[in-house]
C-alpha positions as CSV (number, residue, x, y, z in Angstrom):
1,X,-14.0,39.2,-1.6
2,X,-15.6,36.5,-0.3
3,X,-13.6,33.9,2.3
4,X,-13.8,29.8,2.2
5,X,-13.9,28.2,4.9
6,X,-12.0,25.9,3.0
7,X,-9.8,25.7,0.0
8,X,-8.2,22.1,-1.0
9,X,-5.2,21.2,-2.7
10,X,-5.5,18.3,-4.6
11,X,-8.4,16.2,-6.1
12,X,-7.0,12.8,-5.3
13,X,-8.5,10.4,-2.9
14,X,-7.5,12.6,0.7
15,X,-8.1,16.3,-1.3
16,X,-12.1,14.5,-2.5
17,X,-12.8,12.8,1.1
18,X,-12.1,15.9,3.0
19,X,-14.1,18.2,0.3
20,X,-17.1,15.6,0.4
21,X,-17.1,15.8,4.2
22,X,-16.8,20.2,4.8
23,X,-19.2,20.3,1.9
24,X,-22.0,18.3,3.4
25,X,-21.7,20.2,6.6
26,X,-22.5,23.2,4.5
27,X,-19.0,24.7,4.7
28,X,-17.6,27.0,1.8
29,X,-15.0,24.7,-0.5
30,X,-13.2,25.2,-3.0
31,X,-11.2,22.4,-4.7
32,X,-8.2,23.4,-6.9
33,X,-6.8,20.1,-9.0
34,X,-4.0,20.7,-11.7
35,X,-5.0,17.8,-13.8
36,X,-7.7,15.4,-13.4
37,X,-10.5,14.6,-10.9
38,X,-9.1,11.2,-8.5
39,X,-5.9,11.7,-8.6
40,X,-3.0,9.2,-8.1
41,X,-5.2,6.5,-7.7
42,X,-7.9,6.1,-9.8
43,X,-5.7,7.7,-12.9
44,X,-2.6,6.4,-12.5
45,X,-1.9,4.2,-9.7
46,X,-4.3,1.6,-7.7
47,X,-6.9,0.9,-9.6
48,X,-5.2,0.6,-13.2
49,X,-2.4,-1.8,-11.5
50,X,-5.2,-3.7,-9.4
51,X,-6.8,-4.0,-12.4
52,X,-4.2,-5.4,-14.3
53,X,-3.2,-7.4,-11.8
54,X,-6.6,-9.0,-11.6
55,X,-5.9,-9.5,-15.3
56,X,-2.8,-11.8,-14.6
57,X,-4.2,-13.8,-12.1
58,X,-7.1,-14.4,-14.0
59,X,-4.5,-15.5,-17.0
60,X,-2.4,-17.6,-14.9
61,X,-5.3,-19.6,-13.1
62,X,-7.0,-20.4,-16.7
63,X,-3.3,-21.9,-17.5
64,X,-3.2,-23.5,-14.4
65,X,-7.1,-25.2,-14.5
66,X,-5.7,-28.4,-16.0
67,X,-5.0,-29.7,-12.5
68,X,-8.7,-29.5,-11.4
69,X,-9.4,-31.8,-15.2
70,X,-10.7,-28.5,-17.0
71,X,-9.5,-28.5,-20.6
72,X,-9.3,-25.1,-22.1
73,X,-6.9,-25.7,-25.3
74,X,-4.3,-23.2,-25.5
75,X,-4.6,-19.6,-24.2
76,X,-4.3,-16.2,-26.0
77,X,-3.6,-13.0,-24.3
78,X,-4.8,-9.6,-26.0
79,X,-3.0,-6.8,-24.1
80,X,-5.6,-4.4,-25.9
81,X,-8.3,-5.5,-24.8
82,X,-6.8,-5.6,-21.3
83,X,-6.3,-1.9,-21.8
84,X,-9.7,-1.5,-22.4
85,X,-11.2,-3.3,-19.3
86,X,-8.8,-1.2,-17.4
87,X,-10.3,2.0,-19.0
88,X,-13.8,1.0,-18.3
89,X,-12.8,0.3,-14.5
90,X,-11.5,3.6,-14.5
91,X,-14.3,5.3,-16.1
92,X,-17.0,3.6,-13.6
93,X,-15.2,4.7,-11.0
94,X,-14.2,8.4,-11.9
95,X,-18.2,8.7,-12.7
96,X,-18.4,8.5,-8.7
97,X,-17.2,11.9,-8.4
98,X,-18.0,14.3,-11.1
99,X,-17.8,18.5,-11.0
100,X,-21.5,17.8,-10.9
101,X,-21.7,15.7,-7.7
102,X,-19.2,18.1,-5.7
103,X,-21.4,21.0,-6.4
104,X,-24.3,19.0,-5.5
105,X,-22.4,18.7,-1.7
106,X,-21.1,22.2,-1.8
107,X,-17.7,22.1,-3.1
108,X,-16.9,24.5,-6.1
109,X,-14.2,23.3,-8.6
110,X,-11.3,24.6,-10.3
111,X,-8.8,23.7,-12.4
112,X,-5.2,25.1,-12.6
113,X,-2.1,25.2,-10.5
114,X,-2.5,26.8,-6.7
115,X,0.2,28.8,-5.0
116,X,0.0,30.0,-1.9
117,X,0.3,34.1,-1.2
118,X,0.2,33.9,2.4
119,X,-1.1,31.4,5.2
120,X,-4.9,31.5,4.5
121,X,-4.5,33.0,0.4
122,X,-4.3,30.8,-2.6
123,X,-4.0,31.9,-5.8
124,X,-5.2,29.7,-8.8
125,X,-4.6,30.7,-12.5
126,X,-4.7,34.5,-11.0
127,X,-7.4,34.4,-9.2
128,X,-7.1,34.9,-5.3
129,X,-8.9,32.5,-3.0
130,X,-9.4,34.2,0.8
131,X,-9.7,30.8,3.0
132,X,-10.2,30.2,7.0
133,X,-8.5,26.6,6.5
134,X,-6.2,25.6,4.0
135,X,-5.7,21.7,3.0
136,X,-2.9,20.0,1.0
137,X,-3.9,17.1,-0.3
138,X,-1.5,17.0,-3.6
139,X,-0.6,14.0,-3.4
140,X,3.7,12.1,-4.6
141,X,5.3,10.9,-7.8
142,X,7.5,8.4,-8.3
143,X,11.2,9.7,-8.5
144,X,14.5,7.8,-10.1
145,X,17.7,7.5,-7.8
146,X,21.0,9.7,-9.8
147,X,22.2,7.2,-11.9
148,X,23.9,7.8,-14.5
149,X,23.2,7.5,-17.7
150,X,19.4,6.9,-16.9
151,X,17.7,9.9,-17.9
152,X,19.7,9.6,-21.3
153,X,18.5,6.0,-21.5
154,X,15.3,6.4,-20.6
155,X,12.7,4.4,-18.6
156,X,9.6,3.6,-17.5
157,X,7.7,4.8,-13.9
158,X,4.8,3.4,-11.8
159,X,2.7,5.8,-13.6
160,X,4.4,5.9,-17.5
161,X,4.3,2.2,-16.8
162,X,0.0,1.2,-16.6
163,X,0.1,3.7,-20.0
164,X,1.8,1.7,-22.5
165,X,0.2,0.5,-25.6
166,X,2.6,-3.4,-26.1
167,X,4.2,-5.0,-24.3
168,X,7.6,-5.2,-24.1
169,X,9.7,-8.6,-24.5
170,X,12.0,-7.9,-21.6
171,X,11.9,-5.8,-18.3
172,X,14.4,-4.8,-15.7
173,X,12.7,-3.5,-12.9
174,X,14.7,-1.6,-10.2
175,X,13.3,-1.8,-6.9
176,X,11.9,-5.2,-5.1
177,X,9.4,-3.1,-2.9
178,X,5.7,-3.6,-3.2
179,X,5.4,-1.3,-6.3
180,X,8.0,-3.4,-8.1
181,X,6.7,-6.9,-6.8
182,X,3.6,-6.3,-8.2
183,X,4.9,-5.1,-11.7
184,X,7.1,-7.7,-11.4
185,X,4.3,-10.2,-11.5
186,X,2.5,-8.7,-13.5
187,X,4.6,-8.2,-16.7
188,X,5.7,-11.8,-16.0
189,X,2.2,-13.3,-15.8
190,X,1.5,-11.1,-19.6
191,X,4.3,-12.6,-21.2
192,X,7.1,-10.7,-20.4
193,X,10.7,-12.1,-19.0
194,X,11.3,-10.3,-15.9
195,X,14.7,-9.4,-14.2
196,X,14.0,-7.5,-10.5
197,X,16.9,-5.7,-9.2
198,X,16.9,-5.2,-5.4
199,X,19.7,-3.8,-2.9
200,X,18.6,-5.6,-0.2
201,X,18.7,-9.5,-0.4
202,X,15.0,-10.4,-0.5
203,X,11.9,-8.5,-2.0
204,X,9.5,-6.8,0.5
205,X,12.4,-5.9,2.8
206,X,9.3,-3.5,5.2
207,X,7.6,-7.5,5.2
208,X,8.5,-10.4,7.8
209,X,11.1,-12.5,6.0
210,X,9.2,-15.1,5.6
211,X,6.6,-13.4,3.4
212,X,9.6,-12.2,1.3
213,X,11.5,-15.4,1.0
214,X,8.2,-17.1,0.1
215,X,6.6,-14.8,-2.8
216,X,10.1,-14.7,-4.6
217,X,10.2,-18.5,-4.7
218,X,6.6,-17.9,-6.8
219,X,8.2,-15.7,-8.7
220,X,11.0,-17.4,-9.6
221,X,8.8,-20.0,-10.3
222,X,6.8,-18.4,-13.2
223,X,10.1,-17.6,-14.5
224,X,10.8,-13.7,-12.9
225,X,14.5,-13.6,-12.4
226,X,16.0,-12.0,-9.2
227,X,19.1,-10.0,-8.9
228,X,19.5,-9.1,-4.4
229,X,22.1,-7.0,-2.7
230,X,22.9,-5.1,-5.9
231,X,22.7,-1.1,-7.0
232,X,22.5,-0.2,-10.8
233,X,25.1,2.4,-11.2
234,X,25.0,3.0,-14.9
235,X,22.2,3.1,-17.5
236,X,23.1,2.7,-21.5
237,X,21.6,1.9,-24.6
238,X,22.3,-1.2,-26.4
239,X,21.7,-2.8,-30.0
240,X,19.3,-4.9,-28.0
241,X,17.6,-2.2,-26.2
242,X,18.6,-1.0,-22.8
243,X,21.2,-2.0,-20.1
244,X,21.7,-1.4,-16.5
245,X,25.0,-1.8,-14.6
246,X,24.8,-3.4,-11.0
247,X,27.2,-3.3,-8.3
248,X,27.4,-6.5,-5.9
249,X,28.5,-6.0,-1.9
250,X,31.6,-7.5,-3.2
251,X,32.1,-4.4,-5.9
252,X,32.1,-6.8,-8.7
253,X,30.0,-4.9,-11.7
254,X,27.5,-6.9,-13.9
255,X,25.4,-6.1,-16.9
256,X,21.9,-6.5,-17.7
257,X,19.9,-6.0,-20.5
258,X,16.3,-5.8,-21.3
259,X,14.0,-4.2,-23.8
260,X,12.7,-1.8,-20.9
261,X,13.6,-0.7,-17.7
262,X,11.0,0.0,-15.2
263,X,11.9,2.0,-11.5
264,X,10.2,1.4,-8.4
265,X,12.5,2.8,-5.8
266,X,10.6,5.9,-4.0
267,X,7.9,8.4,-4.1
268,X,8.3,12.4,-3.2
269,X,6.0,14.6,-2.4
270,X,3.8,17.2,-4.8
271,X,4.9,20.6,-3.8
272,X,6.5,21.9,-6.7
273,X,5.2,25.4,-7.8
274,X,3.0,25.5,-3.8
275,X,5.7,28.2,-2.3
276,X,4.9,26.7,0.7
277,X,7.6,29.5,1.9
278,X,5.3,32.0,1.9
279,X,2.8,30.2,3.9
280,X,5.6,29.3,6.4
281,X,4.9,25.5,5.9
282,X,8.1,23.1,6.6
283,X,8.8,20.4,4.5
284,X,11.6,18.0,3.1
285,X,11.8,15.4,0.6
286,X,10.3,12.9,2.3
287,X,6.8,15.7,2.7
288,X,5.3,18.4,4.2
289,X,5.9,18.2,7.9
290,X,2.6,17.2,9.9
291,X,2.3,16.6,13.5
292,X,-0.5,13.8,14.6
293,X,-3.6,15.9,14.5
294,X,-2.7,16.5,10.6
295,X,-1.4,20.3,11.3
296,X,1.4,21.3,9.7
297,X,4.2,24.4,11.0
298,X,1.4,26.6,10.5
299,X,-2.0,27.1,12.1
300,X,-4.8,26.2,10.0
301,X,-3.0,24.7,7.1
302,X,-3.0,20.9,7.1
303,X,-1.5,18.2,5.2
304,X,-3.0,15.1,4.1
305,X,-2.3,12.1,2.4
306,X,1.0,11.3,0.6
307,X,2.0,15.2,0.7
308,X,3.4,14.3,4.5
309,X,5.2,11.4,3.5
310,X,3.9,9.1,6.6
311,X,1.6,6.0,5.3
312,X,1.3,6.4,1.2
313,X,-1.5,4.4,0.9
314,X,-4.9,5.4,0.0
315,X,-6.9,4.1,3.2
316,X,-5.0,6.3,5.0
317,X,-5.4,9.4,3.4
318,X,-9.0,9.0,3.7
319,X,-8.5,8.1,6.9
320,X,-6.2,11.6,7.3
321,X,-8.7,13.2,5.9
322,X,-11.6,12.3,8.2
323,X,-9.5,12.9,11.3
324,X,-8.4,16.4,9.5
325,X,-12.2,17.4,8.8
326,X,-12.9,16.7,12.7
327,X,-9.9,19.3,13.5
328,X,-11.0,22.1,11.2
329,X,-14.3,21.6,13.0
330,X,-13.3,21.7,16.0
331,X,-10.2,23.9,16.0
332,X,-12.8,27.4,16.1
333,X,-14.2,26.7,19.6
334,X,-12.3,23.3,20.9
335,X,-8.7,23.2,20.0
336,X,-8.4,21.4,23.2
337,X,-10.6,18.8,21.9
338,X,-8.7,18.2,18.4
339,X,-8.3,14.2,17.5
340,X,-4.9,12.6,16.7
341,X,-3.7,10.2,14.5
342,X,-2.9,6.9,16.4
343,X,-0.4,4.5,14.1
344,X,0.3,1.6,16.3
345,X,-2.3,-0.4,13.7
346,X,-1.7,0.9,9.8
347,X,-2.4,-2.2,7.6
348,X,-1.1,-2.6,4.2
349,X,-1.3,-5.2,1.6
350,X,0.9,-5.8,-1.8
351,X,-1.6,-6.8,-4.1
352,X,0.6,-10.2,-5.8
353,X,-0.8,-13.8,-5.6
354,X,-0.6,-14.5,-3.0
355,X,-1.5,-11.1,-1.3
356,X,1.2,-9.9,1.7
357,X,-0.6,-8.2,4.4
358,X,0.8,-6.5,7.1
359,X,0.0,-4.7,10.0
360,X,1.1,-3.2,13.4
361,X,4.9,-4.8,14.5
362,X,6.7,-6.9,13.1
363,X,8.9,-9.7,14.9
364,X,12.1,-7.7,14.7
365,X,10.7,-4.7,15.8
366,X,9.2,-6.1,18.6
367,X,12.8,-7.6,19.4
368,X,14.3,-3.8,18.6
369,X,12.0,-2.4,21.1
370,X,12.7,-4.5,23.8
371,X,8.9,-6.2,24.3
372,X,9.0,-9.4,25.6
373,X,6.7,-11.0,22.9
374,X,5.4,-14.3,21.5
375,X,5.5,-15.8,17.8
376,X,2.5,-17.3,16.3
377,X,2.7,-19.1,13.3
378,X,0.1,-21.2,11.2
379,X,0.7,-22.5,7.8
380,X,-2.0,-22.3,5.0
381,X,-1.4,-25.4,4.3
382,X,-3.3,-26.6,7.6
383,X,-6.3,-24.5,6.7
384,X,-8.7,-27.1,5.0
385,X,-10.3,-24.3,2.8
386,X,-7.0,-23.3,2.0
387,X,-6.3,-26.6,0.6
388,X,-9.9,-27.4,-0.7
389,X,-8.9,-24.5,-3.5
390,X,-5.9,-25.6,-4.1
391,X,-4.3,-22.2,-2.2
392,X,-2.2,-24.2,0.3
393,X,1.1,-22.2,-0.5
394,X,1.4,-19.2,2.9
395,X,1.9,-18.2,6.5
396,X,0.1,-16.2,9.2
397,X,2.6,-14.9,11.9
398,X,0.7,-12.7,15.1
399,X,2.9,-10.9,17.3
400,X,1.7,-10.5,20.4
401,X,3.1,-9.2,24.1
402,X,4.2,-11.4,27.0
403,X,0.4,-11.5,28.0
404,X,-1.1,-12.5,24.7
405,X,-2.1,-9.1,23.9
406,X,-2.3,-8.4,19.9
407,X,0.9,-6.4,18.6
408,X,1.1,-7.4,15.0
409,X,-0.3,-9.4,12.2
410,X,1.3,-10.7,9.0
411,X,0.4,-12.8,6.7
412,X,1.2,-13.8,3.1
413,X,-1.4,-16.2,1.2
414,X,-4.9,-16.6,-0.3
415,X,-7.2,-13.3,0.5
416,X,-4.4,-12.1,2.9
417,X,-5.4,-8.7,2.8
418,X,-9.4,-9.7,3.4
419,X,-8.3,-11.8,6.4
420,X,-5.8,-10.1,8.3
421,X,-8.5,-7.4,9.0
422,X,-9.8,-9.3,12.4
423,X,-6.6,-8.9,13.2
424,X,-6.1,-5.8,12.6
425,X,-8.9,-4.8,14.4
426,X,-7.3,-6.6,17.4
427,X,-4.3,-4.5,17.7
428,X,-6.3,-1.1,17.3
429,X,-8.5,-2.3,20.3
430,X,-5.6,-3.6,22.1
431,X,-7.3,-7.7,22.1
432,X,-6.0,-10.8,23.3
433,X,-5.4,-14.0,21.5
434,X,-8.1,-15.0,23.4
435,X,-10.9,-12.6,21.9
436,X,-9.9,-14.1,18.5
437,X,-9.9,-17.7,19.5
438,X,-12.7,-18.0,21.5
439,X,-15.0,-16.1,18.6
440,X,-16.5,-18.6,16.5
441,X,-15.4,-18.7,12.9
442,X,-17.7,-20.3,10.4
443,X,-16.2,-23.8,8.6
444,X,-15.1,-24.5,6.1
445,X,-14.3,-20.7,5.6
446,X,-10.8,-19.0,5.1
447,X,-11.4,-16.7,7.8
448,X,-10.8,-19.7,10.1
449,X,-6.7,-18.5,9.6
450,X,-7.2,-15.9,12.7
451,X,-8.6,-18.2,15.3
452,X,-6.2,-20.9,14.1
453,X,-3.3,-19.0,14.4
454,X,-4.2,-17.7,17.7
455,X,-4.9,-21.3,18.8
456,X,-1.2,-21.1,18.4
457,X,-0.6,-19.3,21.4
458,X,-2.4,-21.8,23.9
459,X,-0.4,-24.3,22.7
460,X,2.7,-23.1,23.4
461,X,1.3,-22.0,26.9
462,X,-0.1,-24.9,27.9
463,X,0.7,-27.8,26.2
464,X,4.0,-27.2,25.4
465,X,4.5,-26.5,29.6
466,X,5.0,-29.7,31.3
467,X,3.7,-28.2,34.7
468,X,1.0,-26.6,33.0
469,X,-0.1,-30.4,31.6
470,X,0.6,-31.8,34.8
471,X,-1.7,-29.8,36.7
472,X,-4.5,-30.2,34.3
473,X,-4.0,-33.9,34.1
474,X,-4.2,-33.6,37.8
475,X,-7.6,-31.6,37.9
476,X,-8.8,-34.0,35.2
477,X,-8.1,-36.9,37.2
478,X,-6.4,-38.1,33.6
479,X,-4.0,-40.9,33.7
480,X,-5.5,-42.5,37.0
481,X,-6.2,-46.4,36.9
């Protein structure tokens, strides 16, 4: 029987990136997927939510073009016929990786469940795949916290959630991370009256404070309701339709009821019917254990993407899977040589309007740490563009050391995600405020938000130092009759 050099768990965005890499390098690949080429993300998760989200905004800014004199007369929203520009994104972008294309590059294609019958043996719908390297790449779901009553109620999921066919009238949605902020908006954009549920007291509690504090006054402002510091305890039906009971820090129980309920509290990882036992691969249920070069407990089996429960986000599992690709080559003759996943700059952004983008340390983990650090901070509503478009509404916040080397970038506003990545590039290369302010930035342009909040950092240097003003007066010869 012949051996792969490579058989690959999971069809998502990690399980295709590492296939297209081995099979262009000529190596042996087999990719095993259970349901449907892409995965998590083009199927189910970031595309159809982007999309819909780019759906809302576009709804909301054609209510809102009334302040720039542009009469429109009143506006209709067709839900189906969001569906269907949300099914053609999908199909443009599934067509980018067909059975057809992967056997062009090498990779051979099957369809069924995999379980492992040793370290370097898969077994797919009974037949037995003999493999040099083995890589998970299958990928989380969303799970629901033990409530009770919930299951019996029913609900709705991240995934259950992009696939329904009306809209409802009402929504609880439980959970006030990034998943549930961006529902949030978006159901409340389409129409729907929107209550978010969150235990902590602000949404985005992985964000700088101010970035949470500032998207839930938008919120609130299109009407989303906000419910903070509370846990749903009970689930029940209702004549109306569906009711969650919360519990306050205080104990005090409150109802609420909606037509739906929606839950955005976690993910877990894919490794149900794997028997990673046999392949003596440790896991919990947070994922499959991985140390930094992507190796899991055992030699030549790897874990990638949001299997190993470290960064769920889709950059990074291609990113995992490009470092992981390097380590299977090189593992043969230069294990010494293998490359390692550095994390001190992971960027993220939740997709709302404004975006929230984030990256590297934030203020209070700087403070945990023990770094003596500085505090940037520039308001959108100093950036000309910013206020040109009528986008004034944000902040930028850069962490950096006592030296005015880059630690972390935050920022919550127009294009966030698009301009924090200067920044981001700064902390991977370990930059000064200086690189970014002495770079010239085009005007009027919104990426002038780096270099003006890095400005930030000279003035509190030097212009907010009396000696430090004094002495340049002094070599100035400022002040002098």
């Amino acid at each position: 029987m012949a051996r792969y050099d490579a058989v690959i768990l999971g069809a998502g965005a990690a399980g295709l990136a590492a296939a297209r890499g081995l099979g262009r390098l000529g190596a042996r690949v087999a990719l095993v997927e259970k349901e449907a080429l892409g995965g998590d993300c083009i199927t189910w998760g970031c595309v159809p939510s982007k999309s819909y989200l780019h759906v809302a905004r576009m709804l909301n800014e054609v209510r809102s073009v009334g302040r720039v004199g542009i009469d429109v007369g009143p506006v209709r929203f067709d839900f189906s016929a969001a569906r269907r520009y949300v099914a053609q994104v999908q199909d443009t972008l599934t067509h980018q990786d067909t059975q057809e294309f992967l056997r062009s590059q090498g990779v051979e294609v099957l369809f069924g469940q995999p379980r492992f019958l040793s370290p370097n043996r898969i077994e797919v719908e009974g037949r037995e795949l003999p493999a040099r390297h083995v890589v998970i790449a299958t990928g989380a779901h969303a799970v629901a916290p033990p409530i009770e009553g919930l299951a019996e109620t029913g609900f709705l999921d991240s995934r259950s959630a992009l696939q329904i066919e009306t809209l409802p009238r009402s929504m609880i949605i439980l959970g006030g991370g990034p998943i549930g902020t961006e529902f949030a908006q978006m159901f409340q954009r389409m129409g729907v009256s929107v209550t978010v549920v969150e235990s902590n007291p602000c949404l985005l509690p992985r964000e700088e404070p101010e970035a949470g504090r500032f998207l839930l006054g938008i919120l609130v402002k299109e009407g989303a309701r906000f419910l903070g510091e509370r846990r749903a305890v009970r689930a029940e039906r209702t004549s109306a339709g569906k009711a969650l009971v919360l519990r306050g820090k205080d104990g005090r129980e409150e109802t609420v009821e909606a037509e739906e309920i929606l839950v955005a509290t976690g993910r877990a990882p894919n490794v149900e019917g794997l028997e990673l036992e046999r392949a003596e691969v440790a896991f919990d249920r947070h994922g499959i254990t991985v140390d930094n070069t992507m190796q899991t407990t055992r030699r030549r089996v790897w874990a990638i993407g949001d299997c190993n429960g470290l960064y769920q986000f889709t950059h990074m599992a291609e990113h995992e899977a490009g470092v992981c690709v390097k380590n299977i080559i090189r593992s043969r003759l230069l294990p010494f040589l293998l490359e390692r996943m550095h994390f001190r700059a992971v960027a993220w952004v939740t997709f709302t309007d404004p975006e929230v983008a984030h990256c590297g340390l934030t203020e209070a983990e700087a403070k945990e740490r023990g770094i003596k650090h500085r505090v940037l901070r520039y308001n959108f509503d100093h950036l000309d563009r910013a206020v040109i478009e009528n986008e004034p509404g944000g902040v930028a916040k850069v962490i950096t050391d006592g030296r005015g080397r880059l630690l972390g970038a935050h920022m919550v506003g127009a294009h966030a995600g698009e301009l924090l990545q200067e920044l981001v590039l700064g902390v991977r290369m370990g930059l000064k405020v200086m690189d970014i302010s002495q770079t010239v930035h085009p005007y009027p342009a919104f990426v002038q938000m780096a270099r003006r909040a890095a400005n930030v950092y000279y003035i509190q240097t030097i212009y907010e130092n009396p000696r430090r003003v004094a002495l340049l007066r002094w070599l100035g010869g400022f002040g002098r009759a």
